[in-house]
N, C-alpha and C positions, 0 to 999 in steps of 0.2 A: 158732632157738636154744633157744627153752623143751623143743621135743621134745630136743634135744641132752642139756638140764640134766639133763631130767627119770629119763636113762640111770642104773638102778643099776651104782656101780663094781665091786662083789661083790669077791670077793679078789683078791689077786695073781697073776698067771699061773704056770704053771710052764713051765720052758725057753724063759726070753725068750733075746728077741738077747744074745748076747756083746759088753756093751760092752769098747771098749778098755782100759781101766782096770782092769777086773776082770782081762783076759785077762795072766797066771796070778793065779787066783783068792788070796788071802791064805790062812795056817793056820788064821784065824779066822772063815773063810766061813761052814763047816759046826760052829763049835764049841760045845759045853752045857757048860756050869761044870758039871752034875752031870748023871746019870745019868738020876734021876729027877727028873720036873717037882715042882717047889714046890706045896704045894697052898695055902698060903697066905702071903703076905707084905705089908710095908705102903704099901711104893709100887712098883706094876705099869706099866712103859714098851711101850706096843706102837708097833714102827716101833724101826730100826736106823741108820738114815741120819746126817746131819750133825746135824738134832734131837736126836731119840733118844738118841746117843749121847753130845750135849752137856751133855742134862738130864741123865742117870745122872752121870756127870764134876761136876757142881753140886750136885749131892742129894749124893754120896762124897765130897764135899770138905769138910761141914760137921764141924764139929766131933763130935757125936753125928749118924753120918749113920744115915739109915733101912735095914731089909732092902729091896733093889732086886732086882727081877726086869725084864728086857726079855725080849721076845716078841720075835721077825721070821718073819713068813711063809717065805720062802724064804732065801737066804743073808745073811751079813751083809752090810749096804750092799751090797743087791741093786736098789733101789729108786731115786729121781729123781736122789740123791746121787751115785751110781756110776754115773748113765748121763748126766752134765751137759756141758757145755764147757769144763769146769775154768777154769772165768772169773770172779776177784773184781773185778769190775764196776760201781760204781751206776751210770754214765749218769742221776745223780740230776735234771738238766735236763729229762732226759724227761718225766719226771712231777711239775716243780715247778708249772707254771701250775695245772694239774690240783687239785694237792694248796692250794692259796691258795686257791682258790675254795671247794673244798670243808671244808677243816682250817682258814683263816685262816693268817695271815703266821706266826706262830708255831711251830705247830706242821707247816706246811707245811717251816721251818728248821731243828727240834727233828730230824722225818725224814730232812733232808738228811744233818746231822751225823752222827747215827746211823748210816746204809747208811757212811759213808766211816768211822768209829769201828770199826765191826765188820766193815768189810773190812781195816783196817788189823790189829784183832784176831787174824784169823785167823792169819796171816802170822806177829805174835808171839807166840800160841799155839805155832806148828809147832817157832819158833826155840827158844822157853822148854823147851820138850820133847822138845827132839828126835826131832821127827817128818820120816821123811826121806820127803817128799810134794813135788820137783820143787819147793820154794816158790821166785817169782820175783816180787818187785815192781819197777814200772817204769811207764813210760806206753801209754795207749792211745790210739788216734785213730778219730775217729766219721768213715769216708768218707760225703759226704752228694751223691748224686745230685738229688735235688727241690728247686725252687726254694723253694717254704713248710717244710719240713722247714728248710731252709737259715736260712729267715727265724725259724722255731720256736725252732731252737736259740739264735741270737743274740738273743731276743728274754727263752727263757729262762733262759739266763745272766746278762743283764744285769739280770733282777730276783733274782736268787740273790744274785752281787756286790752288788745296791743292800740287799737284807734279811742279807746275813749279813756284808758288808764283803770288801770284796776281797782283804784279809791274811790271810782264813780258807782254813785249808786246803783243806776241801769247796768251796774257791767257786774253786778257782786251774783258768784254763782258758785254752788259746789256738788262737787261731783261724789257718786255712791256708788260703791262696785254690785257687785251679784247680792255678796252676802248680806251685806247692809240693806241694801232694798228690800231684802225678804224679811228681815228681822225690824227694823226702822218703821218701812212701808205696811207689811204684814204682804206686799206681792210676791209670788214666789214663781223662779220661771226668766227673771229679766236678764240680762245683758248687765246693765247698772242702770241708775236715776241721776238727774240733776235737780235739783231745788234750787230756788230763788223765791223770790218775794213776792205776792199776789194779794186775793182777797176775794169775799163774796159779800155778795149782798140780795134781797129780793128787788130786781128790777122794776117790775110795777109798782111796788111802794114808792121805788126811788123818786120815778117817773111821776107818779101822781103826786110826790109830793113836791117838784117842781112844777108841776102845773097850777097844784095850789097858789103855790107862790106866784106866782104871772096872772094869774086872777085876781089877787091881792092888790095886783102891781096896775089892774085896768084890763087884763087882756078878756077878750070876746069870743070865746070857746063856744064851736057849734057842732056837737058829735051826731053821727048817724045824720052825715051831712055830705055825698062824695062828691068829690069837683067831679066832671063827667068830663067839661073840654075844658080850653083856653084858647082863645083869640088875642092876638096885642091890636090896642085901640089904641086914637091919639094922647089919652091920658095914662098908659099904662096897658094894664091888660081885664078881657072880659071875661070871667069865669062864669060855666054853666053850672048849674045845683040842679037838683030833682025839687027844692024848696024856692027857685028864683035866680037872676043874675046877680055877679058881685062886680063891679069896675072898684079895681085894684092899682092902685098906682105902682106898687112892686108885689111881684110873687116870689114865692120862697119855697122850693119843691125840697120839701123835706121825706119822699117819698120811698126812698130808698130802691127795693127790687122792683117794686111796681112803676119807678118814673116813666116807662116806656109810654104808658097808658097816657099822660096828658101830654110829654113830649117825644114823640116820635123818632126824632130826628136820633135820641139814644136807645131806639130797640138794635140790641145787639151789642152794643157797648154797657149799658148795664143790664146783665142777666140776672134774672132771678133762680134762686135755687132751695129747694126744701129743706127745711133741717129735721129731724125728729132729735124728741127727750123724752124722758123717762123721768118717774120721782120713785124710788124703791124704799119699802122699809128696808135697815140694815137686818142682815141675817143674826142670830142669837147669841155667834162667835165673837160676832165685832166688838170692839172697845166700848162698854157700856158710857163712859164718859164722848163717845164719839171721836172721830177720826180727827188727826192734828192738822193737817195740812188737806189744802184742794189736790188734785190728781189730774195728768195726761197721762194717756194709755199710747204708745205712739210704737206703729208697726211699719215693715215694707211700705206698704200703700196707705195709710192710714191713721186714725187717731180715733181716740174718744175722749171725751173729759168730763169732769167728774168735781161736782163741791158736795162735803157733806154738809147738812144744813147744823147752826151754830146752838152754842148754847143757848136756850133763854129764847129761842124762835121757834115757831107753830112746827110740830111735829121735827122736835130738832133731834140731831143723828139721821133725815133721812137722805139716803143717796139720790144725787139729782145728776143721772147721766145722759149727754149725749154723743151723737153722732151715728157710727154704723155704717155711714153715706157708700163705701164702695161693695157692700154686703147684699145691696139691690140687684138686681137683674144687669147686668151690663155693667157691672160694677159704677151704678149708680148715676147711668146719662140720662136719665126720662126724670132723675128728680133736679137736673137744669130744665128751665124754663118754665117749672111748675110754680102755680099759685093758688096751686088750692090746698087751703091746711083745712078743710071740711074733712080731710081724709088723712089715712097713716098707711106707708107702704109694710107691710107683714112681715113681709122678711126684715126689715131693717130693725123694726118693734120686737120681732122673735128675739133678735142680733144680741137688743142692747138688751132687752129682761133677762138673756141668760148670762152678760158680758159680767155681771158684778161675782159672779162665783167663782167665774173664771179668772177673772185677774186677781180675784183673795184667797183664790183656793179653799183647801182647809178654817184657814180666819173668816172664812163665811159664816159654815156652821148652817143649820136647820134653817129654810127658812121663817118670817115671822106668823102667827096664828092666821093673822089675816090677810097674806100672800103678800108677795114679792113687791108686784107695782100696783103702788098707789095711784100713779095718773100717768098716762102718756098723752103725747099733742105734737104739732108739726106747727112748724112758723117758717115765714119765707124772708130770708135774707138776699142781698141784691152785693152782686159779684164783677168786678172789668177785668178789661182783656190784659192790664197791669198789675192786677192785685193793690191797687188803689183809693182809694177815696175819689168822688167828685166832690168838689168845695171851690165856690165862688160863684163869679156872675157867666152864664152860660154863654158862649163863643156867641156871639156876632148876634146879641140879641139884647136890647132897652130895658134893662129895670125887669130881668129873668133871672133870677138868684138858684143854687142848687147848694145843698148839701145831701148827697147818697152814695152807696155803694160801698160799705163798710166793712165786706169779705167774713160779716161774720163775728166783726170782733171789734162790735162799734162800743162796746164799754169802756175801753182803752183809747178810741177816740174821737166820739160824739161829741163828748161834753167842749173838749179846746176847740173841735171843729169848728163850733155853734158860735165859741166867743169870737175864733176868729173871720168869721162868714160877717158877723156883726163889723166888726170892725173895719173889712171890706168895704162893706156898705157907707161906712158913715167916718171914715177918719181918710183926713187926703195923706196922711204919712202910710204908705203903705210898707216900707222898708221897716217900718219897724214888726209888722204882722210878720215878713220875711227873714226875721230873726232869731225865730222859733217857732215858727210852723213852716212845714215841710214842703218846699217847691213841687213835689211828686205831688202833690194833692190836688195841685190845684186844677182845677177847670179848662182846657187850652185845646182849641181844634185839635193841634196833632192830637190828641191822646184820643180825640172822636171817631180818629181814621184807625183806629188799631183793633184787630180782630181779636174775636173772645175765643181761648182756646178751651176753657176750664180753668178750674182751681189752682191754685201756684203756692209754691212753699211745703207744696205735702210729699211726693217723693226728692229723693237724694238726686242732685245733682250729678250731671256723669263728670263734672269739672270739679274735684276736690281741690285744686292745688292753687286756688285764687290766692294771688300774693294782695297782702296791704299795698294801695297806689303809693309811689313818693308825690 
């Protein structure tokens, strides 16, 4: 894994896969508010994505907002945003044993809250704005195959409910033996399910249509525009373009897997890593009204997940799954450190085009006239050695802002990221950002010196028996 870290991301590719989402690209793909590049202004955004385009939307909403310039390498929300599973998901259970050991009971809660605040966020974001992005809230259910996985989840739910009270909405969950999941789910084969509360949405709509908005608001959007370096100058910092310099009084590396590329100092601390997805017709069996709930698939080693698409959205009913990730070669090391989504690993694309029969079995049925998958595509997500967020002003550096490294499941926390990175910036009451956003997140040398093992949160703990701190 260190030789994996140790991979420079270098830029963005050009002519990745076509994800679904994108496919017909927005008016805003390819679009520059002006003609010619800014050569200076005082807050500089690179990265287009759900970040990116949160922060500009935060920064244009103050009262005396800043001149805003955003950068994107190649189209808008071209990047991990536009190629996701359009899943607002915490699956916060996953990661709470994890997070008590490491964060204490508190703040281990404070996260919980958070991920279901700012999923619930998005959702009224879309409504407030009318943002027409397929928004669907509803329940999901975690099918669980493995008997410790089994036992993982009941074990950390029961300390979520004991630390946050079972009235709390982040903590409402319930549990589905064998039969039920087979009959309920149409999965047959499992251990049990847990369901809770989630949602989908088409992320590029969402995205695009906060960019709209920030364009509205004044913001200076330059796409198929990549920073190349940065320098800090007396006024801030000097970024290179392929189109010209930009002198930046603050930067804001909304860059996610890629940050390494313009700052160095984080190769290694944030990894990049591949993900692949799939969009499938549902087979002929399925529920012609479509599937109730989103899906995790969650094995020994493993996971996939799964939204069906909603009533009343472009080719609704169909399956949109990913993951696979340890089904590669080496159970899945050579897709750390990659950045190139021009390409799809085989095995992983074989993995998940046959995954949908196999977790419905029978409720499959035939599949549809015109095959299976409708699209596959790969998009690079950006990973630490904490299973973390970076968010804030980057250790021992002037007017160097970051928000990245979102493990994958920045729908749950981009959008509070963004408000609170803003508010960093610009409110001297900082205790109060520290109220409700999560200390783990933030930006702090120590967390610069910590090595990147891989992935965290995905197998079972050899420590079941974490008691609640007093």
């Amino acid at each position: 894994m260190e030789e994996r870290a140790a991979v420079p991301p270098g830029l963005p590719r050009t002519n990745p896969t076509i994800s679904y989402w994108q496919d017909p690209p927005s008016s805003l793909a390819k679009y520059r508010t002006t003609q010619d590049l800014p050569t200076s202004v005082s807050v500089l955004i690179i990265g287009s994505g759900i970040t990116g385009s949160s922060i500009a939307y935060n920064l244009l909403s103050q009262r005396s907002p800043p001149s805003t310039l955003l950068l994107e390498a190649r189209t808008a929300c071209s990047g991990a945003t536009g190629r996701n599973g359009g899943h607002t998901k915490c699956a916060s259970y996953r990661s709470f044993l994890d997070n008590m050991q490491s964060q204490g009971e508190h703040e281990a809660a404070k996260i919980v809250r958070y991920e279901y605040a700012c999923m619930k966020a998005v959702h009224a974001f879309a409504k407030e704005h009318g943002i027409q992005c397929d928004s669907w809230e509803g329940d999901t259910v975690d099918i669980i195959y493995d008997e410790d996985q089994w036992k993982l989840a009941k074990h950390a739910i029961a300390e979520i409910q004991k630390v946050l009270g079972k009235d709390d909405p982040a903590s409402l969950y319930h549990f589905w033996d064998a039969k039920e999941a087979e009959t309920k789910f149409l999965a047959p084969g499992a251990i049990g399910a847990v369901s809770y509360q989630a949602g989908s949405l088409s992320p590029y709509k969402f995205v695009i249509g906060v960019l709209k908005l920030a364009v509205g608001r004044g913001l200076n959007i330059q796409t198929e525009t990549p920073a190349l370096a940065m320098t800090p100058s007396e006024t801030g910092w000097t970024v290179k373009t392929p189109r010209g310099m930009i002198n930046a009084e603050k930067v804001i590396l909304a860059t996610n897997g890629y940050t390494a590329h313009l700052y160095p100092a984080l190769q290694g601390i944030i990894v990049p890593l591949r993900g692949h997805m799939t969009a499938q017709r549902p087979g002929k069996a399925m529920p012609q009204e479509g599937l109730a709930a989103t899906y995790s698939f969650i094995y020994a080693d493993g996971y996939e997940y799964m939204i069906p698409r909603p009533q009343g959205s472009t080719f609704a009913g169909d399956i949109m799954i990913g993951g696979g990730l340890t089904k590669a070669p080496d159970e899945g090391l050579f897709e750390f450190g990659t950045t190139d989504d021009t390409t799809k690993d085989p095995d992983i694309i074989d993995y998940l085009e046959n995954s949908t029969q196999k977790y419905f079995g029978s409720n499959w049925g035939d599949d549809h006239p015109d095959g299976r998958v409708r699209q596959a595509w790969t998009g690079i997500m950006g990973y630490s050695a904490d299973g973390f967020p970076f968010v804030g002003q980057v250790p021992d550096e002037k007017e160097l802002y970051i928000a990245a490294s979102f493990q994958g499941h920045g729908m749950v926390l981009c959008l509070l990221a963004a408000k609170a990175l803003v508010q960093m910036m610009t409110s001297e009451d900082l205790n109060n950002v520290d109220k409700w956003f999560p200390k783990a997140f933030r930006a702090t040398t120590e967390r610069m010196e910590h090595t990147f093992q891989g992935r965290l949160h995905t197998n079972v703990p050899k420590d079941l028996e974490l008691k609640t701190q007093e």
